[in-house]
Every structure is written in structure tokens, then in C-alpha cells.
C-alpha atoms as one frame of an Amber mdcrd trajectory, in Angstrom:
protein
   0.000   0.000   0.000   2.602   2.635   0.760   4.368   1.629  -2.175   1.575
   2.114  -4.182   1.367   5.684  -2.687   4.964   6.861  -3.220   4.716   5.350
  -6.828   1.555   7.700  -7.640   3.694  10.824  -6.251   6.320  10.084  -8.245
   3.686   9.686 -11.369   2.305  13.234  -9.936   5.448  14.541  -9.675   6.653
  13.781 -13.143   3.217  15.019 -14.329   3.366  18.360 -13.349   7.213  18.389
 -13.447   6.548  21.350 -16.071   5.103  23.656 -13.606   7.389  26.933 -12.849
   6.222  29.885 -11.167   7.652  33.515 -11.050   7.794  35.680 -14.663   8.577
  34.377 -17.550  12.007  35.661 -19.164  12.155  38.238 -22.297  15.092  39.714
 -23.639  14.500  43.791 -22.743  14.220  45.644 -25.258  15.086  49.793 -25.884
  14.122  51.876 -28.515  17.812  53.037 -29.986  18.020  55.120 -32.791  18.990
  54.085 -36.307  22.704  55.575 -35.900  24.803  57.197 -33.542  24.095  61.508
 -32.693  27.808  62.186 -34.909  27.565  59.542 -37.471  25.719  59.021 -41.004
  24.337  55.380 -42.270  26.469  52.202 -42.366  26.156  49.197 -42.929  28.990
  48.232 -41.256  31.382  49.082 -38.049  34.702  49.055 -37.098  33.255  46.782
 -34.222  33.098  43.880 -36.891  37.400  43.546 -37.231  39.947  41.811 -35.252
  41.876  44.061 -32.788  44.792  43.119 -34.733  43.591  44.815 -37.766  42.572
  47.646 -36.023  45.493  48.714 -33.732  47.600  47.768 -36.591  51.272  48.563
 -34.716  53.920  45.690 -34.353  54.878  46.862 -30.761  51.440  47.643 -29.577
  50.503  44.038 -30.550  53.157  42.286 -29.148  52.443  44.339 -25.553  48.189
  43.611 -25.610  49.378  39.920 -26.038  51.586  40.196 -22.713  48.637  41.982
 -21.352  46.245  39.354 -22.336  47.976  36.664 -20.917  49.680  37.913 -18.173
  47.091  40.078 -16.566  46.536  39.350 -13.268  43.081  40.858 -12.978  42.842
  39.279 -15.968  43.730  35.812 -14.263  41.603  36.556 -11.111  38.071  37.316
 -13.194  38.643  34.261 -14.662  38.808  32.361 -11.627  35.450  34.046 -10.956
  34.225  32.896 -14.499  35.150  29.658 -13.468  33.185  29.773 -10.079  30.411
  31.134 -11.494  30.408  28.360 -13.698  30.297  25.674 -11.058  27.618  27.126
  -9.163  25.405  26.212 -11.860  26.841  22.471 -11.222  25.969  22.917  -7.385
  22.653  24.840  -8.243  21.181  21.585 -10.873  22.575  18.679  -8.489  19.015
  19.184  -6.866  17.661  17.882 -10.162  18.994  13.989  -9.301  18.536  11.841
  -6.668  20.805  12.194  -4.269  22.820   8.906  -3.140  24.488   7.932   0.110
  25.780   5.306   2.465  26.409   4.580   6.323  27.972   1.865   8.572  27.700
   1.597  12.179  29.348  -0.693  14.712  29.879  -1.428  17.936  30.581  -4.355
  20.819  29.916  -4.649  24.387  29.533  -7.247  27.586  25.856  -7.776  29.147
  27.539  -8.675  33.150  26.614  -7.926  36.491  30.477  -8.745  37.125  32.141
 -10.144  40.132  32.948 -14.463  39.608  29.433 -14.997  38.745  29.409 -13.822
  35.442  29.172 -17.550  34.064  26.128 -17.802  36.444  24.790 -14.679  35.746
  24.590 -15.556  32.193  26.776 -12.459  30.639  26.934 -12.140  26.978  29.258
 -10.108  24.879  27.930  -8.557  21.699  28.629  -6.906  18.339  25.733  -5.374
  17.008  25.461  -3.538  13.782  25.156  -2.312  10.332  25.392  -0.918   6.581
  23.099   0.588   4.290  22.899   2.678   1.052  19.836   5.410   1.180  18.839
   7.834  -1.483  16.620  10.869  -1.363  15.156  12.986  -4.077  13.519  16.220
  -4.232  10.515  16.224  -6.389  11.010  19.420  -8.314   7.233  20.047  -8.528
   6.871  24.384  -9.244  10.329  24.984 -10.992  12.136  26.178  -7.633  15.367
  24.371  -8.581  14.784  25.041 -12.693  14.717  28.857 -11.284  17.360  28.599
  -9.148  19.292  26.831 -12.019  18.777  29.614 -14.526  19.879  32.112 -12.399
  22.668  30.542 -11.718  23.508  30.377 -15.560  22.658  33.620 -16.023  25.530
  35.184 -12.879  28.129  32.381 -14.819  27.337  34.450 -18.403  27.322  37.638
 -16.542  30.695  36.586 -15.044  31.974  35.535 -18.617  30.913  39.205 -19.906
  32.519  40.686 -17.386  35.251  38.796 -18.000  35.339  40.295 -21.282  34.782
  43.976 -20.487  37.556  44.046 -18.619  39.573  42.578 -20.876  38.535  45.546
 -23.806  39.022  47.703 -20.902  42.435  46.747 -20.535  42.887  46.948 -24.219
  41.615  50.479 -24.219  43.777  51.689 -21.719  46.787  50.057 -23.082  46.942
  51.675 -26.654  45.906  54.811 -25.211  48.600  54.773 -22.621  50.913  52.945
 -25.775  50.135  56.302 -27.817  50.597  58.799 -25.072  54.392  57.435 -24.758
  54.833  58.206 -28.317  53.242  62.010 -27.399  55.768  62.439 -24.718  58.324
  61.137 -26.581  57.629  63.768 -29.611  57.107  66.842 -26.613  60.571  65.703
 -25.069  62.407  66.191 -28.453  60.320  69.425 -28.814  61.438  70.703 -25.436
  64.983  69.602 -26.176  65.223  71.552 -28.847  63.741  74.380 -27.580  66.205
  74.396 -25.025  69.242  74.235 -27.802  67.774  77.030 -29.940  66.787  79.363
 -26.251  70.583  78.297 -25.182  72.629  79.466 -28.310  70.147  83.244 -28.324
  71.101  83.377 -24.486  74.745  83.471 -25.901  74.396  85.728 -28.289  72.592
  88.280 -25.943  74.784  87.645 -22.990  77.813  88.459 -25.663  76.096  91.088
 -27.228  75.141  92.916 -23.535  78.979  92.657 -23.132  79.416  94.491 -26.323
  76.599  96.677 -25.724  74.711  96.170 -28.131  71.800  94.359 -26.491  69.793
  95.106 -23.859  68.950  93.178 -20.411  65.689  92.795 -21.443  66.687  90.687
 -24.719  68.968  88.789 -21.998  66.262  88.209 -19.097  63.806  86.570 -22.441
  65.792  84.447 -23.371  66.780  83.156 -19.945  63.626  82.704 -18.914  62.427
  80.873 -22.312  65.403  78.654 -21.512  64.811  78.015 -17.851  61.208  77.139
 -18.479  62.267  74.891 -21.635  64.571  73.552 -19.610  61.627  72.366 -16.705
  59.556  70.514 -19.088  62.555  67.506 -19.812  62.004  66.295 -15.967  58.718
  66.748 -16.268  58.089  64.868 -18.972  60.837  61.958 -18.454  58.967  61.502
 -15.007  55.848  61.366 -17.033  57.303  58.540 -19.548  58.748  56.691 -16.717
  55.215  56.684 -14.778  53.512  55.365 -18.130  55.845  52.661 -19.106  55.733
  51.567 -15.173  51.718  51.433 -15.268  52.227  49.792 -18.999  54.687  46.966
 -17.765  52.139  45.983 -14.467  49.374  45.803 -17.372  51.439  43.229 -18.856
  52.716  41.333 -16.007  56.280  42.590 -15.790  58.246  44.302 -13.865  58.721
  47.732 -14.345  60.716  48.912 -17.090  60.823  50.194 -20.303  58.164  50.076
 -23.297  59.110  48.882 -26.657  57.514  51.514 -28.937  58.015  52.979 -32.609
  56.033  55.454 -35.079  55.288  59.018 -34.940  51.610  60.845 -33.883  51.488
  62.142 -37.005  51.718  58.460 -38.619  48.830  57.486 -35.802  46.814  60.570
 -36.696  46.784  59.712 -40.532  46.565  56.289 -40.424  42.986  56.284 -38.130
  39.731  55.551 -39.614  36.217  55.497 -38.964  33.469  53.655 -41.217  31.277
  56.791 -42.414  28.596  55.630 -40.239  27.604  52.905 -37.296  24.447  51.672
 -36.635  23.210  52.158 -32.951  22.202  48.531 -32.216  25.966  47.477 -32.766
  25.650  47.805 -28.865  24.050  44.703 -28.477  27.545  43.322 -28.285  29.068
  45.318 -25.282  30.106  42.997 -22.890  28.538  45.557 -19.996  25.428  45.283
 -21.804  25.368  41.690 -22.357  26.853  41.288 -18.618  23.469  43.812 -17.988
  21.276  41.768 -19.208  22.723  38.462 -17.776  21.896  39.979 -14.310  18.604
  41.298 -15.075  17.660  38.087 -15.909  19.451  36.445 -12.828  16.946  38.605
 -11.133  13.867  37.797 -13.112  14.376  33.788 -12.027  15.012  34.501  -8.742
  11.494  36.053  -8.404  10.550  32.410  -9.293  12.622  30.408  -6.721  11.042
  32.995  -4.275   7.564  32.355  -5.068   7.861  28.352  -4.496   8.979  28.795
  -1.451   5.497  29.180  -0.648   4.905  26.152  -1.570   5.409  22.407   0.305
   8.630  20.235  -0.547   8.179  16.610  -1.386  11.058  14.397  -1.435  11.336
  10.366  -1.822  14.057   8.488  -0.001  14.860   4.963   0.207  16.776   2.827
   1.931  18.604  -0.582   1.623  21.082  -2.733   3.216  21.690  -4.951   6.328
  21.374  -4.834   9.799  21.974  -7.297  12.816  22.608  -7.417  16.706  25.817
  -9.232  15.515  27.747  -7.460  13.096  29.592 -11.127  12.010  25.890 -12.627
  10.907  25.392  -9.052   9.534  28.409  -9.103   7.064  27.252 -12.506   6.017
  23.772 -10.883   4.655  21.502 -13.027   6.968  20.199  -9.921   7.825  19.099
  -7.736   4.994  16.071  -5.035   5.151  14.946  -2.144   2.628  12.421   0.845
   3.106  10.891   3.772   0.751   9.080   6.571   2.372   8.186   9.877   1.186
   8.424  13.202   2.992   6.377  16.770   2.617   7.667  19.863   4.747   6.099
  23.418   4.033   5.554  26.440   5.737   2.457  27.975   7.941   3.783  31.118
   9.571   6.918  32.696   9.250   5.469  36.310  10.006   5.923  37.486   6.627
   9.199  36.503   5.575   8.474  34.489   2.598   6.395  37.766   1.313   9.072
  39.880   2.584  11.778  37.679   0.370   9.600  37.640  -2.634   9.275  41.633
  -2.319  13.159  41.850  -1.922  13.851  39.500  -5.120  11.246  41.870  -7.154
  12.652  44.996  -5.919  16.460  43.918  -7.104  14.297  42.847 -10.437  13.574
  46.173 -11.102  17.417  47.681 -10.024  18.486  45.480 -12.038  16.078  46.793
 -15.111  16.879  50.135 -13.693  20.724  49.554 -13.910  20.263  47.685 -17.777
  18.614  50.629 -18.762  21.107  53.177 -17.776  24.279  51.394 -19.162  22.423
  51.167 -22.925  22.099  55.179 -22.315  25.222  55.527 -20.885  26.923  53.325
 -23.949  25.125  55.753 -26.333  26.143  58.848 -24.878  29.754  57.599 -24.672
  29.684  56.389 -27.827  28.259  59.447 -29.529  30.581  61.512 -27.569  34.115
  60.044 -29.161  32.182  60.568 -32.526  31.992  64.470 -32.159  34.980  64.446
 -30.241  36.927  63.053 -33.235  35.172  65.368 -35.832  35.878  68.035 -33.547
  39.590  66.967 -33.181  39.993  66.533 -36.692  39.167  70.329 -37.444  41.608
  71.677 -34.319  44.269  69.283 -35.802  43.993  71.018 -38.830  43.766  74.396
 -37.532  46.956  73.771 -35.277  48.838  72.017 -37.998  48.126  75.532 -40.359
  49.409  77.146 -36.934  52.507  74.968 -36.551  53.266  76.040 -40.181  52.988
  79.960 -40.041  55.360  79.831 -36.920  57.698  77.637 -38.892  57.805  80.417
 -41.744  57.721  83.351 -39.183  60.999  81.747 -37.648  62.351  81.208 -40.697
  61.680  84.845 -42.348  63.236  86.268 -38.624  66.269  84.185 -39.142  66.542
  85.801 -42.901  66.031  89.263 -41.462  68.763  88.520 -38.643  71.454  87.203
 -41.544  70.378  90.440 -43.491  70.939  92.829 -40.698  67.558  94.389 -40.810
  66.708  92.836 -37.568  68.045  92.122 -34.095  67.805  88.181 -33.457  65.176
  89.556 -30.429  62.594  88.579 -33.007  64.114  85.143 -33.818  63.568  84.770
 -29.920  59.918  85.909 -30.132  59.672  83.744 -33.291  60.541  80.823 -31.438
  58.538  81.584 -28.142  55.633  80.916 -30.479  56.478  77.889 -32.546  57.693
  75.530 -29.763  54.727  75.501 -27.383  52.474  75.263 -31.034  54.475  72.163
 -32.070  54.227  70.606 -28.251  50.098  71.504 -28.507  50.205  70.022 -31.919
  51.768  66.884 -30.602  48.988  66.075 -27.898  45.931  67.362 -30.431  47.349
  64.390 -32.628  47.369  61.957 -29.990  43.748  62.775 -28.539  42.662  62.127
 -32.096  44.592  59.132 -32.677  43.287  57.863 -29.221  39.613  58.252 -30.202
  40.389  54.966 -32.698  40.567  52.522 -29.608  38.146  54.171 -27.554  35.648
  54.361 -30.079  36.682  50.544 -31.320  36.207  49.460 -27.034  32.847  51.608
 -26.792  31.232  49.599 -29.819  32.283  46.464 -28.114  34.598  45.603 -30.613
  38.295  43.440 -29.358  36.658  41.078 -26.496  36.462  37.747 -28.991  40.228
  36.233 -28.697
């Protein structure tokens, strides 16, 4: 008869195995525009080539491929992945029946002691016993399948994180890879400024002596030297810093960064398809990783809501038992049982409701926070697109700029040669030209830079 009972439970139980409560899952969904605020109509994106193609420098490679595999933020998210992953494994083991074993023994004297034992008719015994016993927990409104998806949606959110960072990392390494070569380029600037500010100090100081100059031609070019002069510490503290923070990236020690090409090389060689379609986002890893936790939340709502519910679980047990373990281990003593067992809840003063109201509350964060990063993602996005326009139009400007100094210093020098001019306006000439030429250097590298942040922001670099 109980047989008969447990086996129409389990028939129940497979029956209505299908039943799941909480909300069903659908991909969310936000009304983007056809293209990017900055951009005209593609077809295609940037997004779509290998980061190879796109940062397209020997050394720059050859350091993201130390960074990739050497990270070790790098290595500890992916320990997380991993986790993440096995959770799932923990959270489905519900699923199966669950096996298990135990073994008992034990021995002991029945005597009132003293010489009469024989009389007294002591015994000595060794009871005991082995059995294997399974139990099962009949999955009957989708609390484990719940608790199962969300577990596989924190291991993909893991795995997209996993990613971000690494496209972080990628970002922040060319930029820091192209700032080096800016530095370099102001360095040689600022050297030579301080050759050219030297040799007019000279000529002043020797032409005061001969008075023919004037201490005012004398204090200029001091003080264009001495300030020329402060920006080579400045900056070779500022290379040193980078290619410190640009060797941890990459897992070595600190030290030098193998780097070649100019900014104005960079600057010409970066392109942009003439337009990107806004739903290339759907590929951000923070979006993906977004919607991986939204969802997380959305199934959790259903392992909250059968909690309400009662728990029904088989179990079984079979093996042998004996008030002497030697008859015991000979199976003269053998015995099996099946039962079944439902637990639920009555009162718990509202903390079931209270869980289920917590669970839909980080549902809608979690919607909240989705939402926010696909407007945040557009916003950045758009943003590098006028930047770069922008940039490309003060580029020019300052390159036309760069130019007229070069001829005014030129036409001074002329004059100077001629004698129709002191070299006070070579000086003045040059005051101008080498700050230009330093600006020029760092207008080239913030457009050059908008290539991998633009190439990150579209979620472009994160496949291997």
C-alpha cells in the first residue's frame, strides 16, 4: 500500500514536473536610434574587425598579447568565471537523486560482574550495520529550474565581465601605448627648444657685453630657456610613470616600453566607417553582462515564489542490519524501506512575502541599472564621434598654426642674416612655434586615441 502511494507521487510529480512559477524571461528591449548623434548610415562598423587589424602597430601588438595573458586581474576574473560556472553544477545537483551510504558498529559485555558472570549468564555482543539510502527532491513548481537559470545567467554575466575588462584593458593600453609616443615627440620638442633658447642666451649675454643688447633681450631668453629647460624632468617623469603602469598591465616588472612610429603616422593612419548603426551595442560585454543579471533577477522572483509552496522528497533505503555485526556481514540480515516526505511552511510572520518583495525589488534595479548602461553606452559612444570630428578640425587648424610659426621663424632668421633685424625677433619667433608644435603633438594623440576608444565603446576586441 505505501508503495503504491509513493509510486503515484512520483507519477504526480513527473506530471506536473513542467510547472514553474515567477515571470517568464524576455530579452528587454530599448528603442535606440537608427545611428549614432555624430555619425551618417552604415552598414557596417569598425566593431566587426579583429583588434589586430585595427590597432595595426607591431609593438602595440606584441604588448596587448603580454597583457592578455599575463594580466593578473585578468587571471583573477577568470577564476570568478570559473566559479560562477560551477555554481550552476551545485545549483542543478538538486535535479537527481541524491545517493548515500552509512555503517555503524559497535561491541559490548551484558555482566553484572564479580565471579558470577558464568552464572549470571553475561553475553558479549557486536551489534550492527550498513546501508545505502537515497533521497530525491521532487522538483514540482520549478524552484530548482529557477534557481538553475539564475545561476547560468551570474556564470554568463561573469563571462561578460570577464570580457569587459579585458577591452578595458585593451583600451587603456593603446591609449597609454600612444601617449608614450606624445611624450616622446614633446621631449624632443622641449629639447630643442632648449638648444635654440641656449645658443640666443649666448648671443645676448655676448652682445650685452658688447653693448649692443639690452637686459631685457637677456632676461627673455633666460627665462624661455629656464622654463624649456623644466619641461625635460617633467616629462621623463611622465614617460617613466607610463611605461611603469604599462609593464604591471602586462605582467612585468617595471621597465621600459618597446615603442616605434610618430603621432602624425597614428593621426593619418585612423579611420572610422562613415557611419555605425546604434544597435551594434548589443555586443558590449557591460550590456550583455546587464542583461545576464537582469535576468538572474527575473528567475530569482521564481525560486522565491515556491517557497510558498510544500517540498516533497522520496528516499529509500537498503542494506543490512543485525545485533551481531559477524551474521550481519554474512547478509543473513538484509532489510529495505521507501518513504516519502512533505515539509512546508504555515507562519513565518511574513518573511516568505518579505523575500519575494526583496527579489522583485532587485528585479527592477536590475532593469533600472540595464537601462542606464544602454544610455550611458550611447552617450559615450556618440561623444568620441563628435569628439573626433571636432579633433579633426583643431588638428587642422593647429597644424596651419605649426606652419605659419615655422615660416615666421624662418623669415626672422633671414632678417637677422640680413641685418635688418636684431635676433630679439628670432627669440619671439621661437617663443611661439615651440609651445604650437608641443600643442600640436597632444591634439594628434587625442585624435589618434579616439580609434581605440571608439573601437572598445562599440564592443569591438573582447572575442580572442
Amino acid at each position: 500500500m505505501k508503495t503504491s502511494v509513493i509510486l503515484t507521487l512520483a507519477g504526480v510529480a513527473l506530471t506536473v514536473s513542467s510547472c514553474t512559477f515567477g515571470p517568464k524571461w524576455f530579452a528587454p528591449e530599448m528603442p535606440v536610434p537608427a545611428e549614432f548623434r555624430g555619425a551618417g548610415v552604415s552598414d557596417s562598423t569598425m566593431a566587426d574587425l579583429p583588434w589586430q587589424q585595427v590597432l595595426n602597430d607591431a609593438a602595440l601588438q606584441s604588448l596587448l598579447s603580454d597583457v592578455f595573458n599575463n594580466n593578473r586581474d585578468l587571471a583573477a576574473m577568470m577564476h570568478n568565471v570559473d566559479a560562477a560556472r560551477r555554481y550552476v553544477t551545485i545549483a542543478r545537483a538538486p535535479m537527481f537523486p541524491w545517493l548515500g551510504y552509512g555503517a555503524s558498529a559497535s561491541k559490548g559485555m551484558n555482566q553484572n560482574g564479580g565471579a558470577a558472570v558464568a552464572q549470571m549468564g553475561g553475553t558479549t555482543s557486536a551489534p550492527g550495520s550498513a546501508a545505502l539510502n537515497a533521497s530525491w527532491e521532487l522538483d514540482l513548481w520549478g524552484k530548482t529550474r529557477k534557481g538553475v537559470e539564475s545561476a547560468e545567467a551570474s556564470a554568463l554575466e561573469a563571462g561578460e565581465q570577464f570580457n569587459n575588462l579585458r577591452i578595458s584593458l585593451m583600451r587603456q593600453v593603446a591609449g597609454g601605448y600612444l601617449q608614450l609616443i606624445m611624450l616622446d615627440e614633446q621631449l624632443d620638442i622641449a629639447r630643442a627648444a632648449v638648444e635654440s633658447y641656449r645658443e640666443s642666451l649666448e648671443l645676448f649675454n655676448n652682445q650685452a657685453m658688447g653693448g649692443v643688447a639690452d637686459q631685457l633681450q637677456v632676461s627673455s631668453a633666460q627665462a624661455a630657456l629656464s622654463a624649456a629647460e623644466a619641461q625635460i624632468p617633467n616629462l621623463e617623469s611622465q614617460i617613466a610613470a607610463m611605461e611603469n603602469t604599462l609593464s604591471v598591465l602586462a605582467g612585468r616588472m617595471p621597465g621600459s616600453i618597446q615603442r616605434s612610429g610618430s603621432m602624425s603616422s597614428f593621426a593619418r593612419a585612423s579611420s572610422v566607417p562613415a557611419g555605425i548603426p546604434a544597435d551594434v551595442i548589443s555586443r558590449r560585454p557591460d550590456i550583455r553582462a546587464a542583461e545576464q543579471k537582469l535576468r538572474a533577477a527575473n528567475a530569482d522572483i521564481g525560486v522565491a515564489i515556491a517557497s510558498y509552496f510544500p517540498s516533497i522528497s522520496l528516499t529509500g533505503v537498503a542494506g543490512y542490519a543485525s545485533a551481531d555485526l559477524t551474521s550481519s556481514l554474512r547478509g543473513k540480515h538484509s532489510g529495505w524501506g521507501i518513504g516519502a516526505n512533505l515539509t512546508g511552511p504555515l507562519f513565518q510572520a511574513g518573511q516568505l512575502r518579505a523575500n519575494e518583495l526583496i527579489k522583485r525589488d532587485n528585479f527592477l534595479a536590475a532593469k533600472a541599472e540595464y537601462e542606464q548602461t544602454v544610455l550611458a553606452a550611447m552617450a559615450e559612444i556618440s561623444t568620441t564621434l563628435i569628439q573626433r570630428s571636432k579633433l579633426r578640425q583643431i588638428m587642422n587648424k593647429q597644424e596651419e598654426a605649426v606652419a605659419a610659426y615655422q615660416e615666421s621663424v624662418k623669415l626672422a632668421k633671414a632678417r637677422y642674416t640680413q641685418g635688418l633685424s636684431s635676433y630679439y625677433e628670432v627669440l619671439t619667433a621661437q617663443q611661439g612655434l615651440f609651445p604650437a608644435q608641443t600643442q600640436l603633438a597632444a591634439y594628434r594623440y587625442q585624435y589618434a586615441a579616439c580609434i581605440p576608444t571608439l573601437y572598445t565603446q562599440l564592443g569591438g576586441g573582447w572575442q580572442k
